[in-house]
C-alpha positions, 0 to 999 in steps of 0.5 A: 390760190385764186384772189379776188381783185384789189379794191385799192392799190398799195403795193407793186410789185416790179420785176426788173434785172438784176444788171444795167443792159446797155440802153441808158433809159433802162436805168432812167426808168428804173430810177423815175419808176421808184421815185414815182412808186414812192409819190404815189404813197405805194409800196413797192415789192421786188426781189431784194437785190442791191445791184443792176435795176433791181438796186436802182429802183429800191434805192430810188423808191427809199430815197423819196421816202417810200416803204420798199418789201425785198425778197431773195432767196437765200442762194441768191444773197451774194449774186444779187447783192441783197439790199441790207438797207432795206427795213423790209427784207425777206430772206426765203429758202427757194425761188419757188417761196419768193415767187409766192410771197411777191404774188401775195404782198403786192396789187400789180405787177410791172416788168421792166427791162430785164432778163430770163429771170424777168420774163419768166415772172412776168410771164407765170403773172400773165399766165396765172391771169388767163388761167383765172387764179388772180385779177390783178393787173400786169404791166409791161413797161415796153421802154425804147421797144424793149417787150416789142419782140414778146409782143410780136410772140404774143401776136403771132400765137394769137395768129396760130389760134394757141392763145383764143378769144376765150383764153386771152391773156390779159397784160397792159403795155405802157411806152413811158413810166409815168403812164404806168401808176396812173394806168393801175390805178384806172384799171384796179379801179374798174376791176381788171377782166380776164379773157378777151377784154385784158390786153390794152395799150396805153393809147387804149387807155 
């Protein structure tokens, strides 16, 4: 599975939930994110929902135009509501084949606000990162703090000596959205690294 990094980005691939929560800025960002993807000529690859941030950042990223790849699992059609709007959906038969086909079809990958199911994915990226079986880049978009708390889990199991100098898990931590393409950018430009080098804030940046 290992993939060499990209040499230009055209695609994202963002992880988000699949309901509102209860931060107004959630849905904001969602929305400025899809608008932003759009802008930038990108395209953008998520789940394939039509409801929560999901629905809102693939509406906002069409409505400005932009090439949008859904990907649900056939279970999932009625829970999430699958975008039939969408030019490009893909329906697939387990979770396991919408994760790999998200991987492949997209350059980077942003999390957002969301739940279990967005951690999750954003954190198999991160640990297939430090593992060394792919170089393309991770964001963690912290809006209002949200990834504060897995930040301090990341910091503490550094402290615990489980995550190492020599298998550091790379990611990059963004506070507003519209540092977020510009930072991938920079990043897929230079080459992403995996190991110590990976982890980075926006201030770094």
């Amino acid at each position: 599975m290992t993939t060499k990094s990209p040499k230009h980005l055209t695609s994202v691939c963002v992880y988000c939930g699949s309901s509102f929560g209860s931060d107004p800025a959630h849905e904001a960002a969602a929305a400025r994110l899809g608008q932003l993807i759009a802008e930038s000529g990108l395209r953008l690859v998520y789940g394939g929902g039509a409801v929560g941030l999901m629905g809102t950042v693939a509406r906002a990223a069409m409505e400005c135009g932009g090439a949008v790849t859904g990907i649900i699992p056939r279970f999932l059609e009625k829970r999430e509501v699958m975008l039939e709007t969408l030019e490009d959906l893909v329906i697939t038969q387990t979770m396991h084949e919408r994760k790999q086909l998200m991987f492949q079809k997209s350059d980077a990958f942003i999390a957002l606000p969301g739940g279990i199911g967005t951690l999750e994915e954003a954190v198999e990226m991160m640990t297939w990162a430090q593992l060394g079986q792919h170089r393309k880049p991770v964001v963690l978009a912290n809006i209002n703090g949200f990834w504060s708390p897995l930040l301090e889990l990341l910091d503490h199991m550094r402290a615990q000596g489980y995550i190492r100098p020599d298998t550091e898990v790379p990611y990059l931590i963004a506070k507003q959205v519209g540092e977020i393409i510009p930072m991938l950018e920079q990043t897929v430009a230079r080459g992403p690294s995996i190991g110590g080098e990976g982890v980075a804030s926006t201030e770094e940046l």
